[in-house]
C-alpha positions in Angstrom: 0.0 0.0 0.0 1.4 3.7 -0.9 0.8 6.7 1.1 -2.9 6.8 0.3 -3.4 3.1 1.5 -3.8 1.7 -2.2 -3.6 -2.0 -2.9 -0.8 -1.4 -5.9 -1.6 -5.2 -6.7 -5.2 -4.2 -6.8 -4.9 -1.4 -8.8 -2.9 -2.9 -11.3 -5.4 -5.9 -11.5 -8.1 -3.3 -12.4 -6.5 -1.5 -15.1 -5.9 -5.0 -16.6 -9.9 -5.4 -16.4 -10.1 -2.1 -17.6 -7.9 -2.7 -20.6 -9.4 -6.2 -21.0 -12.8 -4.3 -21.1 -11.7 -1.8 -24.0 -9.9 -4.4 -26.1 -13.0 -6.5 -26.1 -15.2 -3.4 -26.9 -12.8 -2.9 -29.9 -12.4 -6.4 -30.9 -15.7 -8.3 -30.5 -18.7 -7.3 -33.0 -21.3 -4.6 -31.7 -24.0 -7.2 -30.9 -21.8 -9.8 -29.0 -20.0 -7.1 -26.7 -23.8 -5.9 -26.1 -24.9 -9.4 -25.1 -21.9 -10.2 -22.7 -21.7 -6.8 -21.2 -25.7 -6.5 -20.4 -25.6 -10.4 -19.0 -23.1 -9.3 -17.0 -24.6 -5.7 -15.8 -28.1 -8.5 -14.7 -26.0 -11.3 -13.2 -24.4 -8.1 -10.7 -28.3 -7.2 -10.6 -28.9 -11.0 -9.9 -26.4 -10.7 -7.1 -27.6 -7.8 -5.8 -31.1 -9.3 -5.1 -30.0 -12.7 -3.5 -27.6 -10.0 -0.6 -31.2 -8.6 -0.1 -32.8 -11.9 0.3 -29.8 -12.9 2.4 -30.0 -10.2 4.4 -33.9 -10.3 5.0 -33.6 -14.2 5.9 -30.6 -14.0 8.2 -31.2 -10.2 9.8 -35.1 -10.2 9.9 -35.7 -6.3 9.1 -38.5 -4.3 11.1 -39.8 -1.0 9.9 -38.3 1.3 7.6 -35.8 -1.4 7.1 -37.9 -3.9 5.6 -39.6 -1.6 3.3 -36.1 -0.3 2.1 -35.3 -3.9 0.9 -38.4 -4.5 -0.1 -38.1 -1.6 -2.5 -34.4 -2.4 -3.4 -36.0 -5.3 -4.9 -38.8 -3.7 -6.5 -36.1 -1.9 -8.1 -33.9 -4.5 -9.4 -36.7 -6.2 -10.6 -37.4 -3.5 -12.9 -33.9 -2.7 -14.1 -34.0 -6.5 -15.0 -37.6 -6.4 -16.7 -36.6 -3.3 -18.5 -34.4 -5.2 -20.9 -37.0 -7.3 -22.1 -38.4 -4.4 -23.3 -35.5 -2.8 -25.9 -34.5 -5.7 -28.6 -30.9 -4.9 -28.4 -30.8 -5.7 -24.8 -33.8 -9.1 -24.7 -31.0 -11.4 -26.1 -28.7 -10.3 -22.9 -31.7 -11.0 -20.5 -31.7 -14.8 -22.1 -27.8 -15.2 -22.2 -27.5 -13.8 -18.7 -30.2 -16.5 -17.4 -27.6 -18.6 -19.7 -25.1 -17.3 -17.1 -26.7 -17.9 -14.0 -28.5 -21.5 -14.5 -24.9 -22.6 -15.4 -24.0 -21.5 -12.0 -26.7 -23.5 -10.2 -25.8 -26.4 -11.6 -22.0 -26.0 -10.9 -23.0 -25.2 -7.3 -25.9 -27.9 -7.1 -22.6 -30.4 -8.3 -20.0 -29.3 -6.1 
């Protein structure tokens, strides 16, 4: 870590994301880069739900706590229904779901 407490390992393993980002958005054709980074974008959106579910199973919110969750999901679930709705971004909905029954079945194997 430098003087502003930066990871330089870190740092350096997000510029290589960064550059692997950029070389793929210059590489790959329009429609595939599209389709990988909106499956990507859900599966975060994916995650993002299951820590709210997590949370409301393990914590069990009261009040203004449980209607914040409740309306993070609402949320996500709207982002994610949204790209049903524009055809350049339906085809990402289907290879993110793709993504993520891949991962259950990895995780239901091991």
């Amino acid at each position: 870590k430098n003087k502003k407490n930066i990871s330089f390992p870190a740092l350096i393993l997000i510029i290589m994301g960064l550059g692997a980002s950029i070389l793929s958005a210059l590489l790959l054709p329009k429609n595939i880069y599209e389709y990988v980074t909106t499956a990507a974008g859900l599966m975060l959106l994916y995650t993002w739900s299951l820590i709210l579910l997590s949370f409301w199973r393990l914590m069990n919110p009261k009040g203004w706590m449980q209607i914040k969750s409740i309306i993070g999901l609402i949320m996500i679930a709207l982002a994610v229904s949204g790209t049903l709705l524009q055809k350049t971004t339906r085809f990402g909905f289907l290879v993110s779901l793709l993504f993520l029954g891949i991962v259950i079945i990895v995780t239901l194997i091991v």
